[in-house]
ZAMARGU-4260 file (C-alpha; in steps of 0.2 Angstrom, whole numbers, plus 5000, padded with zeros to 4 digits):
<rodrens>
0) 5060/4993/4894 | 5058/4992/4873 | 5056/4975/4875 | 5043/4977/4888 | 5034/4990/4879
5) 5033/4983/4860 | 5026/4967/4870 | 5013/4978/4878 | 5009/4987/4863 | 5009/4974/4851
10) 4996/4963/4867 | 4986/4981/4868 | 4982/4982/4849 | 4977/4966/4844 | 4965/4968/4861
15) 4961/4983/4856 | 4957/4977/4835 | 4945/4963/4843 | 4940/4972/4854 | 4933/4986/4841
20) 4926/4970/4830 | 4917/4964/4845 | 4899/4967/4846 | 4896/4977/4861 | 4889/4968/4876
25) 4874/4975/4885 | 4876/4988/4900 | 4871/4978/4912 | 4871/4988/4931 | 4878/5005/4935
30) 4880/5000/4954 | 4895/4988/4960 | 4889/4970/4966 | 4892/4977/4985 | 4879/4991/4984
35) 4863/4980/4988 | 4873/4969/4999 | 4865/4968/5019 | 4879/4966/5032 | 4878/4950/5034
40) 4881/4946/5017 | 4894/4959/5019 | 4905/4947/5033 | 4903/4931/5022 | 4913/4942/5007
45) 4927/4932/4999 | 4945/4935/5000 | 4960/4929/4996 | 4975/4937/5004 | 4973/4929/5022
50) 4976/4911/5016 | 4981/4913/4999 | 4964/4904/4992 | 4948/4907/4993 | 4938/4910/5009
55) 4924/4919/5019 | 4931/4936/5030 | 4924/4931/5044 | 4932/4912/5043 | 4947/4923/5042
60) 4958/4920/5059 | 4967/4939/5053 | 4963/4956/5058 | 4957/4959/5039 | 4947/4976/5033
65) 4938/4976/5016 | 4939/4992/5006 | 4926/4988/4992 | 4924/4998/4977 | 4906/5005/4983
70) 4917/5010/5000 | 4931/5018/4986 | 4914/5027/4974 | 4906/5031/4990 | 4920/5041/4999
75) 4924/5051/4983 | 4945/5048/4987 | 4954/5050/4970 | 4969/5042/4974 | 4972/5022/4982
80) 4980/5032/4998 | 4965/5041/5001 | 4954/5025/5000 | 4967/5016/5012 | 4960/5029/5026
85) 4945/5020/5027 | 4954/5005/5037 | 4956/5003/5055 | 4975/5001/5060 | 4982/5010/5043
90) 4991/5026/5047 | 4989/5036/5031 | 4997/5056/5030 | 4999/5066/5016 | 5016/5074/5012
95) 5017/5083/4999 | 5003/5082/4984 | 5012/5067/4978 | 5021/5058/4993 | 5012/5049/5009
100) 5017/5039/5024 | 5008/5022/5023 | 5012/5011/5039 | 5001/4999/5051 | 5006/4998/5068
105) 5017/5010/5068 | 5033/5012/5061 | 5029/5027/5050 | 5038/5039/5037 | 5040/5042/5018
110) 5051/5027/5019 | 5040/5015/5028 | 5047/4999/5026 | 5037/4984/5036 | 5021/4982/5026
115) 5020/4972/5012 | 5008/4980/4996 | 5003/4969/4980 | 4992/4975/4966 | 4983/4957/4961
120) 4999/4947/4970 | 5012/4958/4958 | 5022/4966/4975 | 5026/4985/4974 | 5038/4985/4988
125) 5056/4995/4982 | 5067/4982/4984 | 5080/5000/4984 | 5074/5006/5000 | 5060/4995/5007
130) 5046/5005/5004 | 5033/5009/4993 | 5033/5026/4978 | 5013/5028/4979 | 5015/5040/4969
135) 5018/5027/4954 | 5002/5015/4960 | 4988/5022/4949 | 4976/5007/4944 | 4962/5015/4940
140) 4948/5017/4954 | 4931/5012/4945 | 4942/4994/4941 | 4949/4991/4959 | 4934/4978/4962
145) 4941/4977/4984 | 4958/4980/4992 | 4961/4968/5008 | 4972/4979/5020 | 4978/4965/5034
150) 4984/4971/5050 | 4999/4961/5057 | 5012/4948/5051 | 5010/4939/5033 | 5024/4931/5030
155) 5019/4915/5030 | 5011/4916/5013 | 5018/4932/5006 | 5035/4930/5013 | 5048/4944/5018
160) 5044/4964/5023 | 5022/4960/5027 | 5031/4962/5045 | 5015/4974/5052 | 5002/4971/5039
165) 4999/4967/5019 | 4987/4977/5007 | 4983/4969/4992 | 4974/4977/4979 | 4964/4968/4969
170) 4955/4974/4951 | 4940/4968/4943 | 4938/4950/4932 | 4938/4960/4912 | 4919/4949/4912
175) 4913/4963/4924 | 4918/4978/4915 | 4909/4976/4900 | 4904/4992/4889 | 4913/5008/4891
180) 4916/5019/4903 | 4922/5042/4903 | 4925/5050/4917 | 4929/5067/4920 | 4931/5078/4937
185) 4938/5094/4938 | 4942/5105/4953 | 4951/5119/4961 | 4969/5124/4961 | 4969/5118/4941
190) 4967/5100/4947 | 4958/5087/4935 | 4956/5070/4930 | 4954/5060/4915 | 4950/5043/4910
195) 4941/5030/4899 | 4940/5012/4900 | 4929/5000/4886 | 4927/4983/4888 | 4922/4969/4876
200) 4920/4951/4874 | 4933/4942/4860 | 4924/4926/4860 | 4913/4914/4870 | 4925/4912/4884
205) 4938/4928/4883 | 4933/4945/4889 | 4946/4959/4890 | 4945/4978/4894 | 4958/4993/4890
210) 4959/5009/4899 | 4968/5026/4899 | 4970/5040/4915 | 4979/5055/4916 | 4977/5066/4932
215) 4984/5085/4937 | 4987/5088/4956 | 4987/5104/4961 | 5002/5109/4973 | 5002/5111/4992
220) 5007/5126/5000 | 5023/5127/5010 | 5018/5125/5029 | 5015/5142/5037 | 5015/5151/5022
225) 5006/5156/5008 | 5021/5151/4994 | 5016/5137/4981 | 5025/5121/4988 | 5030/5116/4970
230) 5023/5100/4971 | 5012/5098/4960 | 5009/5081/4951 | 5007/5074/4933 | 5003/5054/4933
235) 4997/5046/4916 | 4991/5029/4915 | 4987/5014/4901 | 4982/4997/4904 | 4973/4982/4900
240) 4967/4966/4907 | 4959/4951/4900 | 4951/4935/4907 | 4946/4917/4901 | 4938/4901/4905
245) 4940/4890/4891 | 4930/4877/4904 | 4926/4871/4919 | 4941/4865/4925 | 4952/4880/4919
250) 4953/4901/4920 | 4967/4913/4915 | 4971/4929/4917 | 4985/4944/4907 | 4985/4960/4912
255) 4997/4975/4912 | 5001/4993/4912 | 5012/5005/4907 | 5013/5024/4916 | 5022/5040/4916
260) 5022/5048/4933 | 5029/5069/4931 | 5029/5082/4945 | 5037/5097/4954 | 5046/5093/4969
265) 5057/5105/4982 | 5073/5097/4987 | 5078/5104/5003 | 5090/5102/5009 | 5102/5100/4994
270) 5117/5098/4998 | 5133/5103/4988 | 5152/5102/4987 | 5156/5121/4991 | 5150/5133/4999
275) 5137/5137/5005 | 5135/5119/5004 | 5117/5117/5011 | 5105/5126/4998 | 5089/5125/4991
280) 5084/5115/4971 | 5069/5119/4961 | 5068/5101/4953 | 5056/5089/4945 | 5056/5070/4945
285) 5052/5058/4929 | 5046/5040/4934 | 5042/5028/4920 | 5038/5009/4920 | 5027/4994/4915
290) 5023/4978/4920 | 5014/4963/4913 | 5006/4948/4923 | 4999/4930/4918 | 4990/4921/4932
295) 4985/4901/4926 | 4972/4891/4938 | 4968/4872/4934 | 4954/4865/4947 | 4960/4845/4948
300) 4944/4843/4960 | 4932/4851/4969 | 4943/4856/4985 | 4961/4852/4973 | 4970/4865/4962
305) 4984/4872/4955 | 4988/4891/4950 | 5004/4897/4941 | 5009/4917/4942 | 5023/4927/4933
310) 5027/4943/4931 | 5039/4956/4925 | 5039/4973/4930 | 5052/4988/4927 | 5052/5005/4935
315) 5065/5018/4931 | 5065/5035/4943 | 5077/5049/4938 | 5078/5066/4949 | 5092/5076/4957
320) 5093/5063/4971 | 5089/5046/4962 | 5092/5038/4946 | 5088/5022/4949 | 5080/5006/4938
325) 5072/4990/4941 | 5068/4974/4932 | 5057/4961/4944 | 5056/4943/4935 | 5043/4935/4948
330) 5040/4916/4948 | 5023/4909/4958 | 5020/4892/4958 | 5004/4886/4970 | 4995/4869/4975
335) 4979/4865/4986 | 4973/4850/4989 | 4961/4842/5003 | 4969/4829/5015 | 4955/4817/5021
340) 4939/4826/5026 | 4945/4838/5040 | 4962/4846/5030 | 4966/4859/5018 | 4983/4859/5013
345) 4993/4875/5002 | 5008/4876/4997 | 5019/4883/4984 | 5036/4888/4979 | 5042/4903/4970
350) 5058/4914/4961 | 5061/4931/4960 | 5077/4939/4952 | 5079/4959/4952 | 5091/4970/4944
355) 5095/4986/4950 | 5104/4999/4940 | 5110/5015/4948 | 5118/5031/4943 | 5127/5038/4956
360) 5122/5057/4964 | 5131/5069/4974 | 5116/5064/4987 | 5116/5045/4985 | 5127/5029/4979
365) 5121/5013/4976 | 5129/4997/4966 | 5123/4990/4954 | 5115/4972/4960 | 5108/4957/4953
370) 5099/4947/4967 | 5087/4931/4967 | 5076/4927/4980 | 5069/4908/4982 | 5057/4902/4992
375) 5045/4887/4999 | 5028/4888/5010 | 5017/4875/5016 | 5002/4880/5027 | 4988/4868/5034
380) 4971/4871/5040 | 4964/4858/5049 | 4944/4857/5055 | 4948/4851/5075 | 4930/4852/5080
385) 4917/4848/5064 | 4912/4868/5058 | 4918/4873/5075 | 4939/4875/5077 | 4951/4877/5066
390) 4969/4874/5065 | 4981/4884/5054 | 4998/4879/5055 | 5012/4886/5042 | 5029/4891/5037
395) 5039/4898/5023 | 5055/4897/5019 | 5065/4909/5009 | 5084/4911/5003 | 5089/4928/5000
400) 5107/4936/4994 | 5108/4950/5009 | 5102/4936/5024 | 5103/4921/5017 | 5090/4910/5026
405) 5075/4914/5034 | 5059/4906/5042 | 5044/4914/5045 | 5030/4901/5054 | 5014/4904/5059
410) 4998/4896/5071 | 4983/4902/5071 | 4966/4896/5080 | 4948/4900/5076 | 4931/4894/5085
415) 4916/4899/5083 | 4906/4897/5099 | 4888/4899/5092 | 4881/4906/5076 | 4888/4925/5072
420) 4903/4923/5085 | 4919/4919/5079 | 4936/4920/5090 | 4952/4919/5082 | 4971/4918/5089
425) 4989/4919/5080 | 5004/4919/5085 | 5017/4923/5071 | 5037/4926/5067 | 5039/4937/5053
430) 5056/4947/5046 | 5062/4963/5035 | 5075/4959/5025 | 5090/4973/5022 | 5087/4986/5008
435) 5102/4990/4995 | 5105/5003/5002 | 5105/4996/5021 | 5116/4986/5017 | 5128/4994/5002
440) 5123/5012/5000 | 5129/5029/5005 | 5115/5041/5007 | 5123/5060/5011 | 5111/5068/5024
445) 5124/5085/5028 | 5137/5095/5022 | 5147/5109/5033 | 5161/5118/5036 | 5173/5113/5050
450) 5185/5125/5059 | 5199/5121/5070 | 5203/5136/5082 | 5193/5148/5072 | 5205/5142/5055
455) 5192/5135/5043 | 5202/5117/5037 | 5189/5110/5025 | 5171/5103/5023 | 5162/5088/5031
460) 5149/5078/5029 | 5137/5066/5038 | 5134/5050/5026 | 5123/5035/5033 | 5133/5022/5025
465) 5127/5003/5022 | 5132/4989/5034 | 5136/4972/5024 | 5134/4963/5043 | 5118/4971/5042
470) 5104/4959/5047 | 5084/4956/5046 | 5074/4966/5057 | 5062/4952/5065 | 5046/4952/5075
475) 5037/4939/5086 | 5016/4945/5084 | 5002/4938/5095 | 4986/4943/5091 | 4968/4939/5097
480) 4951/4944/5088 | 4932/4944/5089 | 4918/4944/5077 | 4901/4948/5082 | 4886/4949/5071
485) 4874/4957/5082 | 4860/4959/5072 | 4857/4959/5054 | 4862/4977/5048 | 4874/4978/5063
490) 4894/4971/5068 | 4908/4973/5076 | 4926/4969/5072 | 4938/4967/5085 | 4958/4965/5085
495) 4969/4966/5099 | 4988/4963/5097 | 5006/4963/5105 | 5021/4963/5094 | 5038/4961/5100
500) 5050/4968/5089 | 5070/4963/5086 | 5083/4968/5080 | 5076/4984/5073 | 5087/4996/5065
505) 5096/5011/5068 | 5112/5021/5063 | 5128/5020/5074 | 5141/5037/5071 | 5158/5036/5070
510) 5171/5050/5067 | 5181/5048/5050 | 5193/5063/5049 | 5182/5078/5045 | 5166/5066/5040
515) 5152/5057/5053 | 5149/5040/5046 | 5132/5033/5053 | 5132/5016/5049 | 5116/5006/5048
520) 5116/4992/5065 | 5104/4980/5071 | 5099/4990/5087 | 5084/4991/5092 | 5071/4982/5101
525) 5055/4984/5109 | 5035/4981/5108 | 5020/4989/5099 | 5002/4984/5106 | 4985/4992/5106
530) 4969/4986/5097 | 4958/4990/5081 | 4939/4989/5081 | 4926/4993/5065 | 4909/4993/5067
535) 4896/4993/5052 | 4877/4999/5056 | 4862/5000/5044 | 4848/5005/5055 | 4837/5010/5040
540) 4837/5003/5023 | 4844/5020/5017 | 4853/5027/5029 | 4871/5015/5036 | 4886/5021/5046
545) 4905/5013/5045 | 4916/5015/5062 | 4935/5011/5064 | 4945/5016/5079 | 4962/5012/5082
550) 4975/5013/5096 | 4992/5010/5098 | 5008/5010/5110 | 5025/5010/5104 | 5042/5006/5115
555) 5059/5004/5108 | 5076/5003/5117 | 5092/5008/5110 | 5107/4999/5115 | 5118/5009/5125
560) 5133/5005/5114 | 5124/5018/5102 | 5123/5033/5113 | 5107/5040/5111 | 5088/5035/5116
565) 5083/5048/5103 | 5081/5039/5089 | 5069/5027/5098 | 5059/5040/5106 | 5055/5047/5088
570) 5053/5033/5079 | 5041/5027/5094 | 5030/5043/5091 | 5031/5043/5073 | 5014/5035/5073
575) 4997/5041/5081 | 4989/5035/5097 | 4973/5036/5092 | 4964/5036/5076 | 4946/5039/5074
580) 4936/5037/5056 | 4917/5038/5055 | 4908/5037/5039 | 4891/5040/5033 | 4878/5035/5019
585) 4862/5044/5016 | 4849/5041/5001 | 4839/5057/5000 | 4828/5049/4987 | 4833/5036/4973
590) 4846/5047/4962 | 4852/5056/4977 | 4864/5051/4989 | 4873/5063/5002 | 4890/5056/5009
595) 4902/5061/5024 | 4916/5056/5031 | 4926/5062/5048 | 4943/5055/5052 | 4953/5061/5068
600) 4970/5056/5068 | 4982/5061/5086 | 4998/5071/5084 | 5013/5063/5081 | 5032/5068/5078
605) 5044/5068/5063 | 5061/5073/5058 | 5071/5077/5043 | 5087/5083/5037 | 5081/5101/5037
610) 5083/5100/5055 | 5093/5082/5059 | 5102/5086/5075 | 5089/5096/5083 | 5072/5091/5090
615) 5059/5082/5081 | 5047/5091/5074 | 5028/5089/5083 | 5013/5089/5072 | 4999/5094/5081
620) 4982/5080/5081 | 4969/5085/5067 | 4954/5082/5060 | 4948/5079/5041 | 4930/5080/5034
625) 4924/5075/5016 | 4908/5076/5008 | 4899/5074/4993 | 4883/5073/4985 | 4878/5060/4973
630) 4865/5062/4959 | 4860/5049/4948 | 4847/5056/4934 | 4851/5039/4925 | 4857/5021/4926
635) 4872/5026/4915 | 4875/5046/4920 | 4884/5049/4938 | 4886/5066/4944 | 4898/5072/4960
640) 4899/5087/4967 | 4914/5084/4983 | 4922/5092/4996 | 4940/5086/5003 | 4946/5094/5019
645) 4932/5107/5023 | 4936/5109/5041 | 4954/5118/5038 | 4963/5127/5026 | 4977/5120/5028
650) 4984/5106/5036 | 5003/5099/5040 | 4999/5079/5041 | 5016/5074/5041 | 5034/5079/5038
655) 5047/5067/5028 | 5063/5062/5034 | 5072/5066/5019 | 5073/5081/5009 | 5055/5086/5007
660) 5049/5103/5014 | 5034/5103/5026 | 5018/5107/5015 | 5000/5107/5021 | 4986/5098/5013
665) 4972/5115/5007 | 4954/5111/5005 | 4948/5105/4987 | 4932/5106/4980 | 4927/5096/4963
670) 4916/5092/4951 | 4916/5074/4944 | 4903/5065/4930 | 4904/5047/4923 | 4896/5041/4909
675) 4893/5022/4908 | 4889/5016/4891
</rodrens>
């Protein structure tokens, strides 16, 4: 981490020295490059994340959803899972003030583990447990310039754990952030935030920015009660990022961050080695960690180019229950290049080594590992019928140290029957690799007493202990979409799907004298369908709407050798049916704008060790409203007054399966002003 960090300081001050001998570049705009955008420009947005290159949404054969930074300004979220509400087919429930569920097609909870997240291709995915600590993802909002959320299978291109969907968040070239930036928001239950960017131009052809953010989050209350939920969160946040094009042919990028994530944090249950051995901690966690990113891109041709990534990344994460640190060495190599007039070809290989360092708990052992991950892709597109029907065929091949190989192809059809139609198909294979802890870890989950005719004989516990035979969970996905620009200021999105899911995992118990070892198995199977639609409507020049409904149906099967259907009925529920989201932008005059959200999101069920053995827990269906009023008195002054969850005053989204009290989200109401200079 020293190493790490003098690097970053030492980059961050002489940035920061040319940045201060600069001459100040112009303030350009106050509004983001999307604001004046019609819906039509809106479809022919370009991504990257579908093919890994450049490309037009609507040419994407996906179920892709653009969150762009006038949708994040708009909505007046302050943290990235806020934002990733707005997407159709995205299950988003708030814990505790510093822990959500994040899943796509179900499969939800804390430790949601088949959706693959990237912040500009650097993955965040904990390669510890298979999830994602959003509590440690805070790029700063105003630099995010779109996040692409993709529903269904990417591993293709992205490789293992995008099982049900990749999000990739994407920030800002440092040539459009020029001039300064202060914001400052405060709010109720001592909440505020913090944060400054500047941005500059070191020569003809490099541009750079640097930027600060700290942020208090108030506490939740404990569900059903008026106590404090001692959860309240402390993130701090530097970074940088600077960009170059020495010519025509060539473009570079080098970025990075370092942060300081503090907060409150019940752990309950906390178990202990006498009795009364189930009790309750008042604890806080510390996570640090920093990373730093270079992105190269030659253009051979026209249609022909080749980019190189690396990046390192280190994350360390002490509490009463983890003490764990990573190091991530990532290694990118891509080529594309035209074959004759009708194929575009990608492909690439990469490296990855990460080392895992962990001090053991009384909750949780894991060993300390060093494991590599190599891989190959190749993926083809190929025009079938001239500006008509297109062809995407691909695999990727990677070689891992808990599975060894793995393939995961992909074929995918688009045609575009008439202008402002466009029909796409895919069928893929993607797979989750094992965790650490999956497959080597011990993670205790209960501790009792245990008495043999009414004489107590000692203590036991209930451990779910890793499984070395312990194999990918996989899933076959078939998928069908339509696009329809009806009219100018009005279109629909539409994305049906069918997944077949293998090979999925649960825990099998086995008595071991006065202990229960669950061990993890491969043993599970089933199917998730349903379908997402969005719908975009302008009907006035100042006046637009933004609609995303999804539904979704899950079925798993235990095998009988197991014993229990529970687990499947759970997990099975663990995600809503329906999901509702409705969005709305009013000018009131030029330096006015009003802006409300509604979301409706259907009851689901959880369960956590508070109460393992018994019933899972049913969180009733609920509704959220925001809304907040924009005034502009100038291009370079922004005033907000918002409101987050007006309808209730308090709300129980979602319960975590592991040691984290149910608390309820409470209204909030803030104040925020940015100053653009």
């Amino acid at each position: 981490m020293m190493k790490l960090k003098s690097c970053f300081c030492g980059i961050t001050a002489t940035a920061l020295l040319a940045l201060s001998e600069a001459a100040p570049m112009a303030y350009a705009a106050v509004a983001n490059e999307y604001f004046d955008l019609d819906l039509n420009q809106l479809m022919n947005i370009t991504i990257t994340s579908v093919a890994k290159r450049d490309q037009q949404l609507v040419d994407a054969p996906a179920a892709v959803f653009v969150i762009t930074q006038e949708d994040i300004r708009r909505s007046g979220v302050t943290t990235i899972p806020d934002a990733l509400s707005m997407a159709p087919g995205i299950q988003v429930a708030q814990i505790s003030a510093s822990k959500w569920s994040i899943s796509s097609r179900g499969f939800a909870g804390f430790t949601s583990n088949k959706l693959l997240v990237l912040i500009d291709g650097r993955s965040v995915y904990s390669p510890a447990y298979s999830g994602v600590f959003w509590d440690a993802q805070n790029t700063l909002l105003e630099d995010i310039d779109r996040i692409e959320v993709i529903r269904g299978p990417g591993g293709t291109l992205w490789g293992a754990n995008a099982v049900n969907g990749v999000i990739n968040i994407i920030t800002k070239n440092a040539e459009t952030t020029q001039g300064g930036l202060v914001r400052a928001s405060f709010g109720g239950e001592g909440a505020w935030s913090l944060a400054g960017r500047y941005g500059g131009r070191l020569s003809e052809t490099t541009f750079a920015r640097l930027y600060l953010s700290a942020d208090q989050f108030g506490g939740n209350r404990l569900a059903e009660s008026e106590a404090d939920g001692n959860d309240s969160w402390h993130p701090t946040q530097v970074g940088f990022r600077m960009d170059g094009r020495p010519d025509d042919d060539n473009e570079w990028t080098l970025q990075g961050d370092l942060y300081e994530n503090e907060g409150d944090q019940w752990v309950i249950p906390y178990w202990t080695s006498s009795s009364p051995y189930y009790s309750t901690l008042d604890d806080d966690f510390d996570a640090k960690g920093g990373n730093i990113l270079g992105r190269w891109r030659r253009e051979l041709s026209p249609d022909q180019a080749i980019t190189f990534k690396a990046y390192y990344d280190y994350n360390k994460r002490q509490d009463a229950v983890f003490n764990l640190e990573f190091s991530t060495l990532d290694l990118d190599l891509q080529y594309e290049t035209p074959i004759g007039a009708r194929q575009k070809l990608t492909m690439g290989t990469g490296y990855r080594s990460v080392q895992g360092d962990f001090d053991e708990t009384y909750q949780v052992n894991l060993p300390d590992r060093n494991d590599s991950l190599y891989s190959v892709f190749i993926q083809d597109e190929i025009n079938m019928v001239e500006n008509r029907v297109w062809l995407t065929l691909g695999t990727k091949y990677e070689y891992n140290d808990y599975t060894g190989s793995e393939w995961q192809p992909s074929a995918k059809l688009l045609w575009k029957p008439a202008e402002n139609h466009t029909l796409w198909g895919s069928v893929a294979h993607a797979v989750r690799t094992p965790s650490i802890v999956e497959q080597y870890g011990r993670v205790l989950m209960a501790r009792y007493p245990v008495y043999m005719g009414g004489v107590y004989v000692g203590a036991g516990s209930l451990n779910f202990i890793g499984n070395q035979d312990y194999d990918s969970e996989e899933v076959n996905a078939y998928e069908f979409g339509y696009r329809w620009q009806a009219l100018r200021n009005l279109s629909f999105d539409l994305a049906l799907f069918y997944n077949d899911y293998d090979e999925v995992y649960t825990v099998f118990p086995e008595q071991s004298n006065l202990d229960v070892n669950s061990t993890f198995v491969n043993a599970q199977s089933g199917n998730g369908k349903g379908f997402e639609l969005a719908m975009d409507w302008q009907p006035r020049t100042w006046l637009s709407f933004a609609l995303a409904y999804s539904y979704l149906e899950t079925d798993l099967t235990t095998e009988a050798w197991v014993g229990t259907q529970a687990g499947s009925d759970w997990v099975a529920k663990s995600a809503p049916k329906n999901q509702f989201s409705l969005r709305s932008s009013l000018a009131l005059a030029d330096d006015w704008r009003l802006n409300l959200w509604l979301r409706y999101v259907d009851q689901v069920s959880c369960r956590n060790t508070v109460n393992l053995l018994g019933d899972p827990v049913t969180i009733d269906d609920y509704y959220v409203f925001n809304a907040n009023l924009i005034w502009s008195p100038s291009e370079n002054l922004e005033l907000m007054l918002a409101g987050q969850n007006l309808f209730d005053s308090g709300q129980l989204r979602y319960l975590s399966e592991y040691q984290t009290p149910a608390t309820e989200v409470e209204p909030l109401v803030y104040g925020k002003i940015t100053w653009r200079f």
